[in-house]
C-alpha positions, -999 to 999 in steps of 0.1 A, spaced: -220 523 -123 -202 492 -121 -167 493 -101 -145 462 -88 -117 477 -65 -91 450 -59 -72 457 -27 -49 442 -3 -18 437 -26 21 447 -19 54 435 -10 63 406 3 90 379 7 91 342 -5 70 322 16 47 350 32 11 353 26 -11 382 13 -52 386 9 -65 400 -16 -100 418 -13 -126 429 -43 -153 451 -35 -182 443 -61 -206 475 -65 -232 479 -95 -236 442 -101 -260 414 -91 -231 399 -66 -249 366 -54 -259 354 -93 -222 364 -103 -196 337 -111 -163 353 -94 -128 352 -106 -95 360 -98 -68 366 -126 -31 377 -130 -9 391 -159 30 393 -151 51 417 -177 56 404 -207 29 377 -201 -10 367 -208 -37 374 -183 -40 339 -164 -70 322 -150 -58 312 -112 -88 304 -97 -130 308 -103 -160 302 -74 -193 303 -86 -226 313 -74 -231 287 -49 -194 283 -39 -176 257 -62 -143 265 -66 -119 260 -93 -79 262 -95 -56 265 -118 -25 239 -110 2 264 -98 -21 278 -69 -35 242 -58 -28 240 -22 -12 276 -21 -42 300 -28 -78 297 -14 -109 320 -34 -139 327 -12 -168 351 -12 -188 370 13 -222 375 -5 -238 399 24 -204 422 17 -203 420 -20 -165 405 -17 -145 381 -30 -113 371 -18 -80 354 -26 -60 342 3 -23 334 -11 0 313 8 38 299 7 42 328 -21 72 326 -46 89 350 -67 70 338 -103 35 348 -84 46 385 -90 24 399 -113 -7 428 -112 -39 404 -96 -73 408 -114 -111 402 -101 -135 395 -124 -174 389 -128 -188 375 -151 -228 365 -153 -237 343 -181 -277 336 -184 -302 351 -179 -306 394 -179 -281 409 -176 -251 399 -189 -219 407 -181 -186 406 -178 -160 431 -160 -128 433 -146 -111 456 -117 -81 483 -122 -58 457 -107 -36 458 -78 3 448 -75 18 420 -60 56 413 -56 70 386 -41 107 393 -37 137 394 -9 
């Protein structure tokens, strides 16, 4: 059974930081390209930020500089470390996994977990 269980999100003011954890189970972690996503209300799911199976990292421009993606292969984790937060990065926070050759394929997302950035 596949499960990705986001974790680690809350409240917190303008300019504070949060990590957020996803635990990978039921999925080949190490040959999985990771992902982390957010939807706000009333908005699309957005892309913030990708690393792939050997670590390259990709950002989408509102996060550059702000929001660091890592993984921990031996714990079947990836994480988003999010810094100088503002009030427009409130939104639920996805983790996805996606694995595009070879067998299997897939691609699954977590339950989501809340972040508010507020005062």
């Amino acid at each position: 059974q596949v499960q990705l269980v986001e974790s680690g999100g809350g409240l917190v003011q303008p300019g504070g930081s949060l990590r957020l954890s996803c635990a990978a189970s039921g999925i080949i972690f190490s040959l999985s390209a990771m992902g982390w996503y957010r939807q706000a209300p009333g908005k699309e799911r957005q892309l913030l930020a990708t690393i792939g199976t050997i670590g390259i990292t990709n950002y989408e421009d509102s996060v550059k500089g702000r929001f660091t993606i890592s993984r921990d292969n031996a714990k079947n984790t990836v994480y988003l470390q999010m810094n100088s937060l503002r009030p427009e990065d409130t939104a639920v926070y996805y983790c996805n996994a996606q694995k595009r050759s070879g067998e299997p394929r897939y691609d699954y997302w977590g339950q989501g977990t809340q972040v508010t950035v507020s005062s």
